[in-house]
N, C-alpha and C positions, 0 to 999 in steps of 0.2 A: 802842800800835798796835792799832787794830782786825784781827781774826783768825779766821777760820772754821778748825776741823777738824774734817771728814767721814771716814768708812770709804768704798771703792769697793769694793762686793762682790763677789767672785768668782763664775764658773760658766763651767760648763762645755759643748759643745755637742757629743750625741750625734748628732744628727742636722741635716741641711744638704740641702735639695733648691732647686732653682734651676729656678724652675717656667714660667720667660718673660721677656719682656724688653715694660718698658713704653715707650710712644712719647717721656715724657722722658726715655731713657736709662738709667735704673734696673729693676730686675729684682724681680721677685716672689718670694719665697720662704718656704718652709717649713721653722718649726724646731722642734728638740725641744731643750730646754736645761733642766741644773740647776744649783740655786746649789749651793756650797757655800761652806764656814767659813771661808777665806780672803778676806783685804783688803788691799790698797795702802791708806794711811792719805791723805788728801790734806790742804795744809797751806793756806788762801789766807789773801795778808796785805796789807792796801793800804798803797801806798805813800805817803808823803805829801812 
């Protein structure tokens, strides 16, 4: 069975500014984020 495993790597967000709203409905913003050492492992596996 073919099979990927990837890390999803963790972080964190210090900071979160919500800076407008754009004409298709999503919002602009500004961040401040760090990774850190932590991960979800993620497993894909195709079916056959």
């Amino acid at each position: 069975m073919d099979r990927i495993s990837l890390k999803a790597m963790g972080k964190i967000n210090l900071a979160l500014d919500v800076l407008g709203r754009r004409d298709n409905g999503y919002h602009d913003v500004r961040m401040v984020m760090q990774s850190v050492q932590i991960y979800d492992r993620i497993v894909i596996s195709r079916k056959k």
